[in-house]
N, C-alpha and C positions, 0 to 999 in steps of 0.2 A: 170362520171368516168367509165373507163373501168374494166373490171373483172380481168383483171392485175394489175391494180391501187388496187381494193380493196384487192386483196390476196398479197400483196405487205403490204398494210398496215396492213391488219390480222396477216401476218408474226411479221413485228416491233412490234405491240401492243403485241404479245404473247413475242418474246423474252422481250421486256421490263418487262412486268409480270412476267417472270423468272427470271431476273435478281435482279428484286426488292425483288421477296420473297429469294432467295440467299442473298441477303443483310440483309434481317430482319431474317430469320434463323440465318448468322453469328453471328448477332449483339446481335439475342438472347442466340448463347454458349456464346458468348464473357463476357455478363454481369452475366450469369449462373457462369461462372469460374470465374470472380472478386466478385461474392457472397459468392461462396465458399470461395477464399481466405480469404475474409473480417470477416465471421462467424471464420478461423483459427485463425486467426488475434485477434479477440475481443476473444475466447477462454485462447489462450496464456495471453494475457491482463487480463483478469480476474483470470486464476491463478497465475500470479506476482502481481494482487493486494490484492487474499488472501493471497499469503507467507508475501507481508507486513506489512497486518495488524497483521499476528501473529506476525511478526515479529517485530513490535510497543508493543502487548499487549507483550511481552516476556520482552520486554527493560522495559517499565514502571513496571510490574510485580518487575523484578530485582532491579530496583532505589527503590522504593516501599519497596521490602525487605533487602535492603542496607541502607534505609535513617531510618525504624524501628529500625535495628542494633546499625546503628550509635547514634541512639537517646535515646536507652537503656542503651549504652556502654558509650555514655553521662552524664549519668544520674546516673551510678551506679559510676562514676568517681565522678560528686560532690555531692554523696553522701559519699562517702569513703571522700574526703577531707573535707566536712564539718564535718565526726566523727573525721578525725584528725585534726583538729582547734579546736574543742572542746577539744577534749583530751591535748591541747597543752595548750588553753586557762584555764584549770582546772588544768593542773600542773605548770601555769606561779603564778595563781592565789595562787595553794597551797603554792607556793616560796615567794609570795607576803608578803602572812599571815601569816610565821611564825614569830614568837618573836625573833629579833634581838638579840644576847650574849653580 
């Protein structure tokens, strides 16, 4: 080979080298900016998944102290009806028992 042949190739082989690290530079903002976005990304993500987990403990919290309510408010109802059944049953009973005229 001639000394034009190898400075001929010396040329190619360096642009090539140049081109290749321009490519792997690009290729390295390129995945640098899809990391970042994806770090935004999973950020946001994980604060909509804390709001719903409050947002779970809040509802169940609520049914929680709605379904206590209801069960007291239950509760004091047949209690109040079983003292008027009784009270009904003790004055049916007093009617019962008295001596006919």
């Amino acid at each position: 080979m001639t000394v034009q042949a190898y400075q001929t190739l010396y040329e190619s082989s360096i642009a090539y080298g140049m081109r290749k690290a321009l490519m792997a530079e690009q290729k390295r903002n390129e995945m640098t900016a899809r990391i970042k976005e994806l770090e935004e990304a999973w950020e946001e993500l994980a604060e909509e998944t804390r709001k719903l987990q409050q947002e779970q403990e809040d509802v169940v919290r609520k049914f929680s102290d709605e379904s206590e309510r209801e069960d007291k408010e239950h509760t004091s109802n047949v209690d109040r009806l079983n003292a008027l059944n009784n009270d009904y049953k003790n004055e049916l009973e007093t009617l019962l028992s008295t001596p006919a005229k």
